[in-house]
N, C-alpha and C positions, 0 to 999 in steps of 0.2 A: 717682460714675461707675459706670456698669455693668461687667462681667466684658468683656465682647469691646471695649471704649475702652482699660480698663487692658492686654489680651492684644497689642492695635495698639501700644498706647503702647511696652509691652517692648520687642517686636517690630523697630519703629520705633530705640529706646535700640541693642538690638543692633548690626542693620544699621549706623547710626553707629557706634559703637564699632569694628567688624568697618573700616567703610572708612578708618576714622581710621589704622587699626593698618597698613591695606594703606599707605598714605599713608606712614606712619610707615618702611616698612619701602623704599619707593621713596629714603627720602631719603637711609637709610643704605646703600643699592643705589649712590646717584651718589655720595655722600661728600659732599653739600652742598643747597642747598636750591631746589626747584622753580624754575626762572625762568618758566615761559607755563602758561597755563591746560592745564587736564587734561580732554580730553571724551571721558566716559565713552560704553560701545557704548550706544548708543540699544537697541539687544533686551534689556539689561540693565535699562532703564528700570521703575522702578514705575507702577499706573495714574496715580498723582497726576502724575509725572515724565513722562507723555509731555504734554499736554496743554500746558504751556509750552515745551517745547520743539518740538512744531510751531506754536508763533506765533513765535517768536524764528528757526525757522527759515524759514515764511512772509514775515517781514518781509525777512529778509536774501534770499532769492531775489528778492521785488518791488524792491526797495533797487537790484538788481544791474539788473532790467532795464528800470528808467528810465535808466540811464545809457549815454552815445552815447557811439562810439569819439572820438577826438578825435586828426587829427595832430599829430605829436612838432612842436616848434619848430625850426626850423634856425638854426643859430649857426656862426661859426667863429672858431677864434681867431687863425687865418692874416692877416695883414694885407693881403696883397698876391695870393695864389692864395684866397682865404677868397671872393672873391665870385663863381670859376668854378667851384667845387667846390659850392658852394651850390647857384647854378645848376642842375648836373648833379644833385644831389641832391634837389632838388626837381622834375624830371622824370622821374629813375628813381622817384621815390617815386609820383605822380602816375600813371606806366603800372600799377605796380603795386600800388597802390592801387583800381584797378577789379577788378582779381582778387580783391582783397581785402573789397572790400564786398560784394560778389554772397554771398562765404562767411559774413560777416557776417550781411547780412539772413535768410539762410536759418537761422542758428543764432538769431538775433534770435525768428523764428519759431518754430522747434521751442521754445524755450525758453520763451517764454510759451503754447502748445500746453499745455505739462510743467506751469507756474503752476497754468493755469486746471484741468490734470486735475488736480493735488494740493487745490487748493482745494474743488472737488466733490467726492473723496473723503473731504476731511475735514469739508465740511457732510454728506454722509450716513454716514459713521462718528458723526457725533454724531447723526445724526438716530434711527441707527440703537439704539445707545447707551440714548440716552430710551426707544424702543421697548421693548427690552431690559427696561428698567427696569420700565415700565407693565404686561409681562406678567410680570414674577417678581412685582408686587405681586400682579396675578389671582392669578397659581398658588398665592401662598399663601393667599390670600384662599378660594381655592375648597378647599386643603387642609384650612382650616379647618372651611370646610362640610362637609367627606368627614370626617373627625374627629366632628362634632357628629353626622351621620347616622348614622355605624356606632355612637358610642353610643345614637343612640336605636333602632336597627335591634336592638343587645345589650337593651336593655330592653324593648320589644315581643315579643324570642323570650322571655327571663325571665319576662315577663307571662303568654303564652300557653302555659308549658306550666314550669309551679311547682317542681316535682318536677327538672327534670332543671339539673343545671348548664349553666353559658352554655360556649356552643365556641366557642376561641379560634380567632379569622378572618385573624388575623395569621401 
């Protein structure tokens, strides 16, 4: 393994260790042991740690809005006033239930609006990403070249004039 895999690896053991101990020190905070899940700030996130967790949170936003409201069931367990309350219950729900859809589809809306801009920003945050990538390979690529030329730029002034020492350009 190279120096900078083992330096990640530490690095990596650390970090663990460090959250284990935060962990460790939560349980002796309650006097007993976690019951629900712990979600961590997502700003906290490593670069490997965002990347699943915008699909897990893409899925659960698309999850949310294929699903239609759905009226409650009406029941009662009145025997004898149970089928005028029903009635009535099913008519105040009914007027008010146009209120209530109008606010619906408008949230329906923004909300997949919200979908489709998170979605676009995260094809071009990765698209963006690769790009990223493609020009730090250049850069180093062309560092290299700037490297190769200054030495031979140092051997051609050496060449041409024997006698005097090479000046550092650095």
């Amino acid at each position: 393994m190279d120096e900078m895999t083992k330096q990640e690896i530490a690095r990596l053991k650390a970090d663990l260790l460090k959250k284990m101990a935060e962990i460790d020190d939560l349980r002796k905070l309650l006097n007993r042991e976690i019951d629900r899940p712990f979600n961590p700030d997502p700003m906290d996130f490593t670069e490997r740690e965002i990347e699943p967790f915008i699909e897990k949170s893409l899925a659960a936003i698309e999850e949310n809005l294929s699903r239609e409201a759905e009226p409650p069931s009406l029941t009662s367990h009145r025997p004898i006033l149970g089928q005028p309350v029903r009635h009535f219950k099913r008519i105040f729900m009914n007027w008010a239930d146009l209120h209530a859809r109008k606010n619906l589809e408008k949230q329906t809306g923004y909300n997949r609006l919200v979908f489709d801009l998170l979605r676009v920003l995260v094809r071009r945050s990765r698209g963006n990403r690769e790009k990223l990538r493609d020009l730090e390979e250049r850069l180093g690529k062309c560092e290299e070249k700037l490297a190769v030329l200054i030495t031979r730029a140092r051997d051609l002034e050496e060449r041409e004039e024997p006698g005097k020492a090479p000046a550092d350009t650095e």
